[in-house]
C-alpha positions as CSV (number, residue, x, y, z in Angstrom):
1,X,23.1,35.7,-1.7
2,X,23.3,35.0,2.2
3,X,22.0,37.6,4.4
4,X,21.5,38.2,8.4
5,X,17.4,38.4,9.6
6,X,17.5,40.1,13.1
7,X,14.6,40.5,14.4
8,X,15.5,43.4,17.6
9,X,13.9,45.4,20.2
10,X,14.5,43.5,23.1
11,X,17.7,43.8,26.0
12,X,20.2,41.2,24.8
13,X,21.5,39.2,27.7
14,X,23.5,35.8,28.1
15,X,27.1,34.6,27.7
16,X,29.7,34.9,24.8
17,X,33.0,33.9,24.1
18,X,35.5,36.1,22.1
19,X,37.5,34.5,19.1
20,X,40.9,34.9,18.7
21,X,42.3,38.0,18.0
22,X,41.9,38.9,13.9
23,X,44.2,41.8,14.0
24,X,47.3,39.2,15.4
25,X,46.2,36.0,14.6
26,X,46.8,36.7,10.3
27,X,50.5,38.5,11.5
28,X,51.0,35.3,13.4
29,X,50.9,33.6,10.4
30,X,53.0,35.4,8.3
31,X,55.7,35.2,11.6
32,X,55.4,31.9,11.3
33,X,57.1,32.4,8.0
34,X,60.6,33.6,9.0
35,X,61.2,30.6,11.4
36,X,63.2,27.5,10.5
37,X,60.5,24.5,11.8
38,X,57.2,24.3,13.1
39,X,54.8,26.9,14.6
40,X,51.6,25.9,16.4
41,X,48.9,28.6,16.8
42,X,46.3,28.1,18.9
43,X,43.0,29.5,19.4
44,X,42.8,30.5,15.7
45,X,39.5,32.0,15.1
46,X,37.2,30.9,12.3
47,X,37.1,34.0,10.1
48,X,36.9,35.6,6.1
49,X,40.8,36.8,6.8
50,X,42.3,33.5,8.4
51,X,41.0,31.5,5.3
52,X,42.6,33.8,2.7
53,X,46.0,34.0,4.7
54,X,46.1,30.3,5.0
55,X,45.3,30.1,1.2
56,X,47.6,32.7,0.3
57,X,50.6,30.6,2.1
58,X,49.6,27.4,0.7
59,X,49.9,28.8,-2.3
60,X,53.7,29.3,-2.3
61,X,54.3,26.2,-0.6
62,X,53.6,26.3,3.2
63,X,52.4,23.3,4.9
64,X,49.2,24.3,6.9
65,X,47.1,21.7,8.4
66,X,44.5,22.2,11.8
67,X,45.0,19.3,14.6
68,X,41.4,20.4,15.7
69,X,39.3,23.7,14.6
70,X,41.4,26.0,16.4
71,X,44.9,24.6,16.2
72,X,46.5,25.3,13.3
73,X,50.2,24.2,12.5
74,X,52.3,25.8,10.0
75,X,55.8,24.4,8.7
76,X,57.2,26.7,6.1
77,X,60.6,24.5,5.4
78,X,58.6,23.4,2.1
79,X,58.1,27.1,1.0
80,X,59.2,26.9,-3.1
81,X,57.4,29.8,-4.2
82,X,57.9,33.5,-3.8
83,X,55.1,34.6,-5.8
84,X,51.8,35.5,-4.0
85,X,49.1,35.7,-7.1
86,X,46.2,34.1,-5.8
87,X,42.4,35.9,-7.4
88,X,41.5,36.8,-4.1
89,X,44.4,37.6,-2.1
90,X,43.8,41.3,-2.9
91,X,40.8,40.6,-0.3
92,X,42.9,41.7,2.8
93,X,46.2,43.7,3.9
94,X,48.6,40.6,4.5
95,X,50.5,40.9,1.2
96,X,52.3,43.8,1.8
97,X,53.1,42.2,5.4
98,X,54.2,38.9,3.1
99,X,56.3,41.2,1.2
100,X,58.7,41.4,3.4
101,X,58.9,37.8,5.3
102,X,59.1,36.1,2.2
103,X,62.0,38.9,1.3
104,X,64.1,36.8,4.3
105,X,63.4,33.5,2.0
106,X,63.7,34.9,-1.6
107,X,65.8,37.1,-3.2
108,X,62.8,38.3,-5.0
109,X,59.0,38.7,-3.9
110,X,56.4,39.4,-5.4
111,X,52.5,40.4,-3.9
112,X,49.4,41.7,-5.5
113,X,47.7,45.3,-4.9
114,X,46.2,44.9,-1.4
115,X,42.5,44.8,-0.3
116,X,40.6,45.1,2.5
117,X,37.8,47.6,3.4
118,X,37.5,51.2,2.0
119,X,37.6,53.4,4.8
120,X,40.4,55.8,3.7
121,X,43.5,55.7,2.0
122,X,45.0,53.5,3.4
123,X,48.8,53.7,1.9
124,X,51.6,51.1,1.6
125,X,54.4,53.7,1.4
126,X,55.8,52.8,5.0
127,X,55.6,49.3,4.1
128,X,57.9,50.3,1.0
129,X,60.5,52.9,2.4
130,X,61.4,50.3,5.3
131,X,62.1,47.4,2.9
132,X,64.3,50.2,1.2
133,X,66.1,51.4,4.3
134,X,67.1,47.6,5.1
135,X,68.8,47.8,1.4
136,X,65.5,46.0,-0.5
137,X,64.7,47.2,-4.2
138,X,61.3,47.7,-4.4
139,X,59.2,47.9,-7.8
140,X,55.7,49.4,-8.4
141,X,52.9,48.5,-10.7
142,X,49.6,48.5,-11.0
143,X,49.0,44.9,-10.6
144,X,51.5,44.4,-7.3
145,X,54.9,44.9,-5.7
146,X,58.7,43.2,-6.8
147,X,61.0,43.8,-3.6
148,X,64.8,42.5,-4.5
149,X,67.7,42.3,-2.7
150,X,71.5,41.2,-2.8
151,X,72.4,39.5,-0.1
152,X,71.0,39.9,3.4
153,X,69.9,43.0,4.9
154,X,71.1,45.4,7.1
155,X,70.1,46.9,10.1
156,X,69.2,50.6,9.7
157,X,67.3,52.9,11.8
158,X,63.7,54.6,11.3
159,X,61.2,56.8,12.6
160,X,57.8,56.6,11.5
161,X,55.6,60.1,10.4
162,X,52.6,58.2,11.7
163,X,52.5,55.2,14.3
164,X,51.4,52.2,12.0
165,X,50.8,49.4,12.9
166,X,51.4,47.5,9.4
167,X,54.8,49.7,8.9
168,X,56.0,48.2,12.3
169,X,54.8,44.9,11.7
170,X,56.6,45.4,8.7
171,X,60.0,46.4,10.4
172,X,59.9,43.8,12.7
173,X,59.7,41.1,9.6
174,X,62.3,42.8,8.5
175,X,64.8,43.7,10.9
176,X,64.8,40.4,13.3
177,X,67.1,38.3,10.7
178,X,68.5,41.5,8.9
179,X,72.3,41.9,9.4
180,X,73.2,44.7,12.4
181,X,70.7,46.3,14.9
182,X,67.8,48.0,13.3
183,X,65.5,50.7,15.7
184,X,62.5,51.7,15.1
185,X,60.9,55.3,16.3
186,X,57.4,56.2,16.5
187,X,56.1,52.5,16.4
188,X,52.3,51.6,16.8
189,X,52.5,49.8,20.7
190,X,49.4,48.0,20.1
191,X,48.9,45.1,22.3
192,X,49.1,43.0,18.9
193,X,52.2,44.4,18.7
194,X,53.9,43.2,21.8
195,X,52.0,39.9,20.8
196,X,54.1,39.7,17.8
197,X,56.6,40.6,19.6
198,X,56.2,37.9,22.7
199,X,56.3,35.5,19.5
200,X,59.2,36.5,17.6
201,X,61.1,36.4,21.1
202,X,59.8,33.1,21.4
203,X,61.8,31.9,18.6
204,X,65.2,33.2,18.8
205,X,64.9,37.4,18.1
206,X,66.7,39.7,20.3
207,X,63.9,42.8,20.8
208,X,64.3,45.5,23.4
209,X,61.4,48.1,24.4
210,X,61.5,51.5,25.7
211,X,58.6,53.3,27.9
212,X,58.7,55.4,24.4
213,X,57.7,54.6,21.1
214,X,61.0,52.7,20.3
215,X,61.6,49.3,19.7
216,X,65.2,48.6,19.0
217,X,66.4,44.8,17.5
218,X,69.7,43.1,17.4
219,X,69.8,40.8,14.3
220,X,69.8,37.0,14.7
221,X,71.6,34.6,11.7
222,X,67.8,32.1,12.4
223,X,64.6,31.8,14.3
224,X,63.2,28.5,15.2
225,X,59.3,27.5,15.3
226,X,57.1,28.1,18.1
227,X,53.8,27.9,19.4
228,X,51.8,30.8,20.3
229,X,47.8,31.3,21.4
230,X,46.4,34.0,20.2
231,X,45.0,36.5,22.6
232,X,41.0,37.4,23.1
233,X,39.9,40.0,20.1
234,X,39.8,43.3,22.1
235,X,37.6,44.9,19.1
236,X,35.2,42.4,19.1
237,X,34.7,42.6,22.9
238,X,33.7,45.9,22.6
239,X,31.5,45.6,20.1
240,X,29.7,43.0,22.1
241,X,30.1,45.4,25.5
242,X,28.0,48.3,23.6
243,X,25.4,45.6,22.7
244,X,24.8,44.8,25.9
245,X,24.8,48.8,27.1
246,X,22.7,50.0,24.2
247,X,19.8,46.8,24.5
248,X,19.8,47.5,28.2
249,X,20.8,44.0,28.3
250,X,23.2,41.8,30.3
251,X,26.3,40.2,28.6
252,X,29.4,37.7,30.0
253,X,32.0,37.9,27.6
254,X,34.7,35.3,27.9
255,X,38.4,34.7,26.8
256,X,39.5,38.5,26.9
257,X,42.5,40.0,29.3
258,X,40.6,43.0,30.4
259,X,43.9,45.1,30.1
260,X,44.3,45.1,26.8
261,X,40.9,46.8,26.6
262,X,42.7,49.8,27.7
263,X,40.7,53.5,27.7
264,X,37.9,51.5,26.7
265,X,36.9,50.8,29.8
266,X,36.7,54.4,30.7
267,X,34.7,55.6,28.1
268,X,32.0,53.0,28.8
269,X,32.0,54.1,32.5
270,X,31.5,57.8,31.4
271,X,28.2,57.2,29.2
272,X,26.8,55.0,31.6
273,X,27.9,51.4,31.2
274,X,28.8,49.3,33.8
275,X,31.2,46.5,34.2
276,X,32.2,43.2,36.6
277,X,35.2,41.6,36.3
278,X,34.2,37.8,36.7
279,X,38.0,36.8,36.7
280,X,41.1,36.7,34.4
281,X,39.2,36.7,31.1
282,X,35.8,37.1,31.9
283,X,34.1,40.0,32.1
284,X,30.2,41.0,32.7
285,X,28.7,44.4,30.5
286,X,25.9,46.4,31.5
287,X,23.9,49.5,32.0
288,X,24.7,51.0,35.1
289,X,23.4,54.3,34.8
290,X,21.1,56.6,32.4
291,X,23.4,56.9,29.7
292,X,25.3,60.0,28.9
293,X,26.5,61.9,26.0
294,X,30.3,61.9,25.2
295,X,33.3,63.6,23.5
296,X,35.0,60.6,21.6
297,X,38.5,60.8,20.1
298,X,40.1,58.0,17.9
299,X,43.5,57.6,18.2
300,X,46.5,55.1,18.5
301,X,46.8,53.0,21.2
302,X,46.6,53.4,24.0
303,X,44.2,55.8,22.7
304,X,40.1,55.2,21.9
305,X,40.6,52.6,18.6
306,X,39.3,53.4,15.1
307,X,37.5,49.9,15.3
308,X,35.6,50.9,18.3
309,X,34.0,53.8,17.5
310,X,31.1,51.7,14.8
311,X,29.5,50.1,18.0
312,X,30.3,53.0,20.0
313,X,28.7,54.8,17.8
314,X,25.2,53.2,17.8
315,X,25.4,53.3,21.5
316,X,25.6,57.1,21.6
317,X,22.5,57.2,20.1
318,X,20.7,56.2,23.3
319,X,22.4,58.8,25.2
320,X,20.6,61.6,26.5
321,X,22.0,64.1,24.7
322,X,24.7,65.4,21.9
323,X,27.5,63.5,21.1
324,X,30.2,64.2,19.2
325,X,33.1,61.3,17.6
326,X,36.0,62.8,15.7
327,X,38.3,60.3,13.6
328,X,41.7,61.2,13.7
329,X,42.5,57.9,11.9
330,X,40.8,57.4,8.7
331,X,39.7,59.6,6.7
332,X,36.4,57.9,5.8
333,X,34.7,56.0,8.0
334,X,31.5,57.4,8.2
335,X,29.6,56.3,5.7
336,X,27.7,53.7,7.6
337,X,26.3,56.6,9.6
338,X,23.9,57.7,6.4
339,X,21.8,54.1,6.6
340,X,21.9,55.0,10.5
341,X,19.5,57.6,9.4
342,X,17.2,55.6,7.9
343,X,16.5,53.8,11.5
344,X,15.9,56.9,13.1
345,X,19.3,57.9,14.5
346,X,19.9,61.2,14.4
347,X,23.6,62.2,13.0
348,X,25.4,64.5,11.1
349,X,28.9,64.9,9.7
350,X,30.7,67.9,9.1
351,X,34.6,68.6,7.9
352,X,35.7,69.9,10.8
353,X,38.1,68.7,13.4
354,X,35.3,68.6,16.7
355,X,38.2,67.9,19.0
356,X,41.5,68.8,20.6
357,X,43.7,65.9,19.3
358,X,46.5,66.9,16.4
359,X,44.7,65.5,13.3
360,X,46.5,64.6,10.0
361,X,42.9,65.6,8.3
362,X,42.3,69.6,9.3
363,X,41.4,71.4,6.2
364,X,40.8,68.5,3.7
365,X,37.3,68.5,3.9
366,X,37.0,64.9,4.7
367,X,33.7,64.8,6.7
368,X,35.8,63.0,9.6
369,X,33.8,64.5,12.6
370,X,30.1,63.3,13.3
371,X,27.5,64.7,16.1
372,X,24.8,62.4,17.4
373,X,22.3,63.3,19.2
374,X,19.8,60.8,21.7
375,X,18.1,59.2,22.5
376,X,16.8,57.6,19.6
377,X,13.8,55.1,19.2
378,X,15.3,52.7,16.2
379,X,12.9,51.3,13.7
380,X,13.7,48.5,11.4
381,X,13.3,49.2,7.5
382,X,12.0,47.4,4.9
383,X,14.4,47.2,2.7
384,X,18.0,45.7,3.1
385,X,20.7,47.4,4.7
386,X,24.1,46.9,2.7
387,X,26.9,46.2,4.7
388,X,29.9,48.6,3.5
389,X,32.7,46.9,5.1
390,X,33.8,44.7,8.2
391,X,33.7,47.1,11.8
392,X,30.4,49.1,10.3
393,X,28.9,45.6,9.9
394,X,29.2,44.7,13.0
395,X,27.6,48.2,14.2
396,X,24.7,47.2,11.8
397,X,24.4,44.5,13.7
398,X,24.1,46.0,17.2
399,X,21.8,48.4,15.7
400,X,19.0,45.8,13.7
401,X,19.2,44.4,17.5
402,X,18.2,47.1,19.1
403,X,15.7,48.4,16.4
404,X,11.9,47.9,16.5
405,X,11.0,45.2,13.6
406,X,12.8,43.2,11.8
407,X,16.0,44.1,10.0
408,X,18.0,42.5,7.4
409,X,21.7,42.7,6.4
410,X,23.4,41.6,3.1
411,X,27.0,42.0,2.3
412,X,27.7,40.4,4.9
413,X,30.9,38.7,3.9
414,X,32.2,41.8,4.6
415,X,31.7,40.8,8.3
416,X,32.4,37.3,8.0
417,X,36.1,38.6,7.3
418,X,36.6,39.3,11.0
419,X,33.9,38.1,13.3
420,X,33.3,34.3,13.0
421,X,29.9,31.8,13.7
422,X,28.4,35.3,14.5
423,X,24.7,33.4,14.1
424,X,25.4,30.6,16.5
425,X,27.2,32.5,18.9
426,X,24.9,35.1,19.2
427,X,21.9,32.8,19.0
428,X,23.4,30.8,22.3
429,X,21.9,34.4,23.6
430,X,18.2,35.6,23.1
431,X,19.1,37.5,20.1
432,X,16.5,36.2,16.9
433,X,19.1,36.4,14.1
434,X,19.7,33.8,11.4
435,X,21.3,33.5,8.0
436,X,19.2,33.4,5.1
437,X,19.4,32.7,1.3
438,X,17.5,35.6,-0.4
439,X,16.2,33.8,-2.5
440,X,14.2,32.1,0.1
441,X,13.5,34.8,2.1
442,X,9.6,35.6,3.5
């Protein structure tokens, strides 16, 4: 079993360089998919969920090869297959997202249950009721998902109960070759969103945008190849941005537009961090200022991102004072905050909504809201800390680096799935982390 040593307590400073965006560059992969010749992606970042995507489309057929470690070319003419049944595709979210590009290739698909990290329920019936609405069949089972149809499909129009960002991913698989104009209502507007949606321009869809949550496309009979970089990861920059703020340290992070960072930015003014822009996609992460409590409220973008609030998290307990986080997007995404306790940080969950934003979670007695309350010395403990799933990993991370003594995390594929060379990247810095084998530990 491989495990992270990090050996913390001191301000982390130096220079880093963001990978490539997980949350697009998998969705990239699966566009690549619907067009009829090549697709180039570039700056594909070396991480858990690019591997499995790339294995699940070899699988049917796909011809995937890398010109150098972050070029990857995809030609899906040779597609023969329309099965996805590979062991560990369940491992992440992109078969239900397969479901429905390989739907414009087949006339019947079929994907295993999905994967991916248990943070809440995170449901597929979106995913289902779209593929419906464009005139798809789609079967149920334990094991998977059949989606059928007759013909091509045809445009229809929908409005989400919840901004996705799978269901409109999902919609605009669906909709860009489907017969008619389709419009979509209540879409997610992530920025990997109008990524996805740059690219599907880029080879041959018609796609229109309101200042609203619409997004309204006029069907096209093909789409060609294309090639596409894929943007900075704007979770993983702020991830790194809270290191820097919670060791009192001094990081450079490169390769991320800072406006995709979005209300970010504002939040890590508020408690106390301080930033420099050192040019188009470069940007320098401080402490400006003794830190601060704060009111923090996930949400949709452009709201304060589910995937933030981890790091954020473990740099609210070095504010002076009482914080309070209330999730308004998963129901269960606290349970890293219980091993948090262990190193000293003082936290508590409760059931109740701590916050003024409508929340789909009042009154279920999911323990959604947590209160923190620093500053907080953080002491490394003996034994190891389990990682639980991808974004808390990362937080464990920023908090066995910060932490007197030495810490040491296992499980953590579970963060190799989105963050990539995490050893040698942060090891260019002065952080004292390396990967161990267990078995061979001191």
């Amino acid at each position: 079993m491989k495990a992270y040593k990090i050996e913390g307590g001191n301000p982390i400073k130096g220079e880093i360089t963001c990978l490539g965006a997980k949350n697009f560059c998998t969705k990239a992969m699966v566009c690549a998919l619907l067009g009829d010749g090549m697709t180039t992606l570039t700056n594909v970042p070396p991480i858990g969920d690019t591997t499995i995507t790339f294995d699940m489309l070899r699988s049917v057929g796909v011809d995937l090869s890398f010109s150098d470690e972050k070029t990857l070319h995809i030609n899906p003419i040779s597609i023969n297959d329309a099965n996805i049944s590979m062991p560990d595709s369940g491992s992440n979210r992109i078969p239900i997202l397969l479901l429905s590009a390989l739907l414009q290739k087949f006339q019947e698909v079929s994907v295993p249950v999905m994967g991916g990290c248990s943070i809440g329920a995170r449901k597929v019936d979106f995913h289902l009721n779209a593929i419906r609405a464009f005139g798809g069949e789609v079967i149920e089972s334990e094991n998977g998902f059949i989606a059928r149809r007759n013909g091509k499909l045809k445009g229809c129009k929908i409005e989400l109960p919840y901004p996705s960002v799978g269901a409109t991913e999902t919609f605009l698989y669906l909709s860009v070759l489907a017969e008619g104009t389709s419009v979509i209502s209540n879409a997610a507007i992530e920025p990997e969103i109008y990524e996805l949606i740059t690219m599907l321009r880029s080879m041959g869809a018609i796609i229109f945008t309101s200042p609203g949550r619409e997004i309204r496309v006029v069907g096209v009979d093909k789409l060609n190849g294309t090639t596409m970089n894929i943007l900075g990861d704007r979770i993983e920059t702020a991830s790194w941005a809270a290191l820097a703020c919670a060791s009192d340290g001094d990081i450079t992070v490169h390769g991320i537009r800072p406006e995709i960072l979005g209300n970010f930015l504002a939040y890590f003014r508020q408690v106390g961090g301080g930033f420099e822009l050192k040019g188009p996609s470069s940007i320098r992460f401080f402490r400006a200022n003794t830190l601060q409590p704060a009111i923090i409220e996930t949400d949709v973008y452009p709201g304060f991102s589910t995937d933030w609030q981890q790091p954020f998290a473990i740099l609210l307990t070095q504010a002076d004072g009482i914080s309070v986080v209330h999730e308004t997007v998963y129901e269960n995404r606290f349970g890293y905050l219980e091993t948090l306790k262990e190193l000293g940080a003082k936290v508590q969950t409760t059931t109740h909504c701590l916050g003024e934003l409508p929340c789909r979670y009042k009154g279920q007695n999911h323990h959604h809201s947590a209160i923190i309350t620093g500053p907080t010395h953080l002491k490394a403990i003996d034994q190891p800390m389990v990682v639980p799933d991808l974004r808390a990993g990362l937080a464990y991370v920023i908090a066995a680096a910060i932490a007197e003594g030495t810490t040491t995390l296992i499980g953590i594929n579970n963060i190799e799935r989105g963050y990539g060379n995490i050893v040698p990247r942060l090891s260019k810095m002065n952080l004292k982390i390396e990967k161990i084998d267990l078995g061979v530990m001191a």
